[in-house]
C-alpha positions, 0 to 999 in steps of 0.5 A: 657435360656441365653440373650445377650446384645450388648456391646454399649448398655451394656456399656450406661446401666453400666455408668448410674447405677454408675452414680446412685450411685454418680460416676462422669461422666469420672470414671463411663464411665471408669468403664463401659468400663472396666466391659463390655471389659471383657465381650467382652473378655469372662472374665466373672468372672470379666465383666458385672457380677460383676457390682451388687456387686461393686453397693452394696458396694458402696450404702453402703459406703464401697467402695468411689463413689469419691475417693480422690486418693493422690500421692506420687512420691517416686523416679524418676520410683516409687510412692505409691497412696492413692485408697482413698477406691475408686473403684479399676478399678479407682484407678489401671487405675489412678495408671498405668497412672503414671507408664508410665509417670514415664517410659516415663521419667525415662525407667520404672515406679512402682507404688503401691497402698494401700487403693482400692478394686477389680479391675477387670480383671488385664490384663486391666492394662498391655493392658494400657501400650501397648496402650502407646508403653509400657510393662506392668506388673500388680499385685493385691490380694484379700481375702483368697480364694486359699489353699496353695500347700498340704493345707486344708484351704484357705490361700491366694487370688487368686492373678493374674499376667499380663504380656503385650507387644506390637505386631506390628500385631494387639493386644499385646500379653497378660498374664492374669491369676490367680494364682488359678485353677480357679477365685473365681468369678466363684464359685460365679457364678456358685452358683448364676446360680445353676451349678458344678464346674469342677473337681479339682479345689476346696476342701470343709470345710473338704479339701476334693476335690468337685464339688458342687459350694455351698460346694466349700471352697477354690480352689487349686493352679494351678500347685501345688506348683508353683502357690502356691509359685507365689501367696504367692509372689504377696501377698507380692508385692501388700499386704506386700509392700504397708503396706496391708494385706494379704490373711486371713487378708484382709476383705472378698469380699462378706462376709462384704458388710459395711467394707473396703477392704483396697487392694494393687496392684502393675502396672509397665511399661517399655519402650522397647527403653531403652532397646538394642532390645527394637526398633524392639520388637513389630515386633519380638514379632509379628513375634514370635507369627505368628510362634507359631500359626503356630507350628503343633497342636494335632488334633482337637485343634490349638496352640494360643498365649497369649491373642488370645482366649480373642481376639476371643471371643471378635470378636464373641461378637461383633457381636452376642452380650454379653451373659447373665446368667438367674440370671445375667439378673434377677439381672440387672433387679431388679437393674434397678428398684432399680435405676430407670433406663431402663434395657438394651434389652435383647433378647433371645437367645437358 
């Protein structure tokens, strides 16, 4: 039987258990705001879920509680960071704060980041610029986990994109996406709660397609040999351009708990006002999705723009409260104890 956690209460319970494992008090809230956003989104490969994997690292020293994150301005819109081996959410916020600020004074900034570990949902990071009147783009990689187009072996990483744009009505308008069939971190939860994984989505040891979350290997690129060629260049953007690895050469995410992850990602904005349409933009974005919702549909479905499913689970959640998986909630109660703090309730919900 499922639970739910209000998002309030989720978030104070989040903070104090990074604040256990010696983060400061603005990058744990931080932290903690981005995991249970996610949630509220629905994302939950990337929310609350993966809060016991980031506190494992960081008790054992693999990934930095207080990250020494150093800055190079490379040119009037570019700059490389340091993550100093922090939490990636620390280090990808900080690095898009400085892509807007390049923007502000120079039309666009771009900014790379070598030296970090997962950061979460990417579309954390383009909704980061919107906030602040700007387009954003975001990059990261991970460890193999996708087997390339025809391939029988992974190969690269999962490697989303994020493209965001102000909307003059209401929330941007938000790509996020793996370039996989689906993230990893829904192979992981589905192995952590005893469930099958879609059809066509993964492949096992012998590259055969699976079902079976144990026996899954590798996933498939989405679209074949476009999401493949996507994720073979965000390698490149964010591994090969930042002096980082990529795909088979990146330490594993949860094979080598001790080890570094030494991950690159790649966060851009853009100012539309350098830009001839750029002072109308978010009206004309707003007025382009009000006209895609409104496009006939097939029955029993409706047509939605980008980031729309996201807003609305979010308002569902806001109300009802975030759901959490039996073993979720088992871990979120073994953790507390182990920190010594109080779990946050839990009711049961059918």
């Amino acid at each position: 039987m499922n639970t739910t956690v209000a998002a309030p209460a989720l978030r104070r319970w989040t903070a104090a258990a990074l604040r256990r494992q010696s983060l400061g008090e603005r990058d744990a809230e931080l932290v903690a705001r981005c995991l249970v956003q996610t949630s509220l989104w629905g994302i939950d490969t990337h929310g609350i879920a993966r809060l016991p994997h980031y506190l494992q690292r960081l008790a054992r020293g693999s990934i930095e509680a207080r990250p020494e994150l150093k800055m190079e301005r490379t040119g009037p819109a570019t700059a490389s960071l340091d993550g100093g081996h922090g939490l990636g959410m620390v280090v990808c916020d900080f690095a898009m704060d400085q892509a807007i600020q390049c923007a502000e004074q120079a039309g666009a900034g771009v900014v790379g980041c070598y030296h970090s570990s997962h950061c979460g949902a990417i579309g954390l990071y383009g909704r980061q610029a919107t906030a602040r009147g700007m387009i954003g783009i975001a990059f990261t990689h991970s460890d193999a986990f996708v087997a390339p187009h025809n391939g029988r072996r992974a190969f690269l990483g999962t490697n989303p994109i994020c493209i965001a744009v102000p909307s003059a009505q209401g929330q941007p308008i938000c790509l996020d996406t793996a370039t996989s069939t689906i993230p990893f971190n829904r192979v992981m939860n589905a192995r952590r709660d005893g469930e099958a994984l879609p059809p066509d989505v993964a492949i096992d040891a012998d590259g055969e397609m699976t079902t079976d979350s144990e026996a899954a290997s590798a996933l498939l690129p989405f679209a074949g040999h476009k999401g493949y060629a996507l994720g073979f260049m965000i390698d490149v953007l964010c591994g090969l351009l930042n002096g980082m690895a990529f795909g088979p050469h990146i330490t594993p995410m949860y094979d080598d708990l001790d080890a570094r992850r030494n991950l690159g990602s790649l966060m851009i904005a853009v100012d539309p006002r350098r830009f001839f349409g750029g002072e109308t933009l978010a009206d004309e974005v707003a007025r382009m999705a009000a006209e895609a919702r409104a496009m006939p549909s097939r029955p029993g479905t409706e047509v939605m723009a980008p980031g729309d499913p996201e807003y609305r689970t979010e308002r569902r959640r806001l109300r009802s409260g975030i759901p959490i998986e039996p073993g979720l909630a088992a871990e979120i109660r073994d953790r507390s104890t182990q920190l010594g703090i109080e779990p946050p309730s839990m009711p049961s919900v059918n």
